[in-house]
Structures are given as C-alpha cells and as structure tokens.
N, C-alpha and C positions, 0 to 999 in steps of 0.2 A: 410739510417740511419747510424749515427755509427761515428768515426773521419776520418775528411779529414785534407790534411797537404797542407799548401799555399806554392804553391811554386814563385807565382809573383801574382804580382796584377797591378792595376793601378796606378800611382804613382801621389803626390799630391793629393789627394783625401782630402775630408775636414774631414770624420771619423776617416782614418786610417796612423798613421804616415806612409815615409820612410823608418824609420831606426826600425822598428818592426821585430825581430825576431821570431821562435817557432811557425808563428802564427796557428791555429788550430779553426776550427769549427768542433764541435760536433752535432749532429743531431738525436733528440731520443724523445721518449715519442709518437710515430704516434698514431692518430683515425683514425678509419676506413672514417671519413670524410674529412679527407686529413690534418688536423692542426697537427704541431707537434713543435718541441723546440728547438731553435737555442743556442748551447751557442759560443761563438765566443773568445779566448783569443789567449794570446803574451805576446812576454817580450820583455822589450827594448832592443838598441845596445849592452848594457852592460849585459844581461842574468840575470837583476834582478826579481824581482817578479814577474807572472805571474797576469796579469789584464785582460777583459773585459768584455764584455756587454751579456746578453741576449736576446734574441727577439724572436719572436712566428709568425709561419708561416705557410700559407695554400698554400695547391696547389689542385685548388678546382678539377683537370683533371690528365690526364697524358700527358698533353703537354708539361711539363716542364715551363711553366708558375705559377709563384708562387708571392705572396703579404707575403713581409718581414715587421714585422712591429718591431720598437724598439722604436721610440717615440714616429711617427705618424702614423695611418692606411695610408698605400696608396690607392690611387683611383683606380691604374691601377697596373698589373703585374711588379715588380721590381727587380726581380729575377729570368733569364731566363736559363734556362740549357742547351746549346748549345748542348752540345755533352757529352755521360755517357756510361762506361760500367759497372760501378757499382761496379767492381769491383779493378781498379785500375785507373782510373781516371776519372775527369769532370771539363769540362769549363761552367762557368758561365758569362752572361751578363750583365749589367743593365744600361738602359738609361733614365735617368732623365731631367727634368728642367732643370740642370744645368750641367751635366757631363753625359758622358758614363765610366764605367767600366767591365772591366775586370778580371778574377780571371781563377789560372788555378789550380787545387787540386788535388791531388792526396792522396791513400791510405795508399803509404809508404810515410815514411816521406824524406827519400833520394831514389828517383825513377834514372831510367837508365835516361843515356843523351838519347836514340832512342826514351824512351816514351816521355821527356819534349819536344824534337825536333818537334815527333808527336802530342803534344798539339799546339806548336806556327803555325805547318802547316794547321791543322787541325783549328783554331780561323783564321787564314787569308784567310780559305779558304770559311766559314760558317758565318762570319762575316766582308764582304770586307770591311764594310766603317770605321772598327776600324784600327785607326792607330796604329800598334804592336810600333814602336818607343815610346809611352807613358807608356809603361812595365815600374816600376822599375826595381830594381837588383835585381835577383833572391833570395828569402826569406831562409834565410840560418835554414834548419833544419839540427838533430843529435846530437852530445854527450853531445854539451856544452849546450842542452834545457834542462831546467824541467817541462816536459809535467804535463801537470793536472792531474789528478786521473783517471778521466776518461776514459783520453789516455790511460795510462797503463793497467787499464780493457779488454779496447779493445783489447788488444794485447795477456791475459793473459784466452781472450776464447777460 
C-alpha cells in the first residue's frame, strides 16, 4: 500500500500517454479480502495539472496475481508483480489481448541509478520474452512535479 513513483513504463500504450510526467499510483483502503483502491495520476510534458483515473483492485492470493479493473472487470489476472521488496521497489506486468506491459515503481521518487539498473536486470531476467527496447524514456520525477495530497501524506508519516 502507499505511493509508488513510475519510473518507465511501456511506451505507446493506449491508456497512458508518452509524454506523462510525475506519474504516481497510490495504493490504500486494503480489506482483509484482498480489494483495495488504486488511484493512478500525472501531469503532462508541461507540469500542468495533475489528472487521473481510479480503479479498484483485488489480489485474491499472495501471488502477486491481481484483477485491475477501471472500466471493465477482467476475466483473468492483469496485473502481475514480478518482483517487490516492498520497500523500495516493484516491477509490474500485464499481458492482454492486445499488448504486454510493463511498469517499474519505485518508493522514492528519484531512486539510485544501481537500483533502476537493478530493476531493467532484474524485468529481463524474470520476464524474458518482454522486449526492454519498448520502455519509454525514463518518467522524469522531482522538483518540477506537484505530487497530489496524498504523495505528500505519505512522506509526512
């Protein structure tokens, strides 16, 4: 639970532009039954308003298998955890009908180049048949974001 900070993602993707900065999911409100509440924001290229979506999420195990849902309920797990220490980072996967992606998140919002290194080693080694070449460019966080409420909460327990 708690914010994580995007530091790449999959690029072209049909939800999420390119040029999205700040982006941030938030992760809170857990039930003992595994649902809990996604909120998902960013600002564009230019560091204006902070937008996005919410969505509601179960992870009925501790697999790291999770049903993201924003529009439509999925059938199958679409949000998969690759790899988490919970405490400073986690790679995510998800492979649809139509795309696989990718997400790599981290707790600070500007982590060490050895851990982001260790994320891209660690997705190509946990996930061979993801092409890394389909990364965008690295999600620029720090001074010039204005993180949501939330973010700052976070920070100020």
């Amino acid at each position: 639970m708690g914010v994580w900070y995007e530091q790449n993602h999959t690029r072209d993707q049909i939800f999420q532009s390119n040029t999205d900065v700040c982006t941030t999911a938030n992760y809170h409100d857990l039930t003992d039954a595994g649902h809990f509440v996604v909120d998902n924001t960013g600002q564009d290229e230019n560091f204006g308003e902070r937008s996005g979506i919410t969505g509601d999420v179960y992870c009925p195990d501790k697999t790291g298998h999770c049903y993201v849902t924003f529009y439509v309920e999925p059938s199958h797990p679409n949000y998969i955890v690759v790899e988490t220490d919970y405490e400073s980072y986690s790679i995510v996967y998800a492979c649809g009908a139509f795309e696989s992606v990718l997400w790599l998140l981290t707790r600070d919002p500007v982590p060490s180049d050895d851990l982001y290194n260790y994320m891209l080693a660690t997705a190509a080694e946990k996930v061979p048949h993801y092409d890394l070449s389909r990364l965008n460019a690295r999600t620029y966080q720090g001074s010039k974001c204005s993180y949501a409420p939330s973010t700052m909460e976070f920070f100020l327990q």
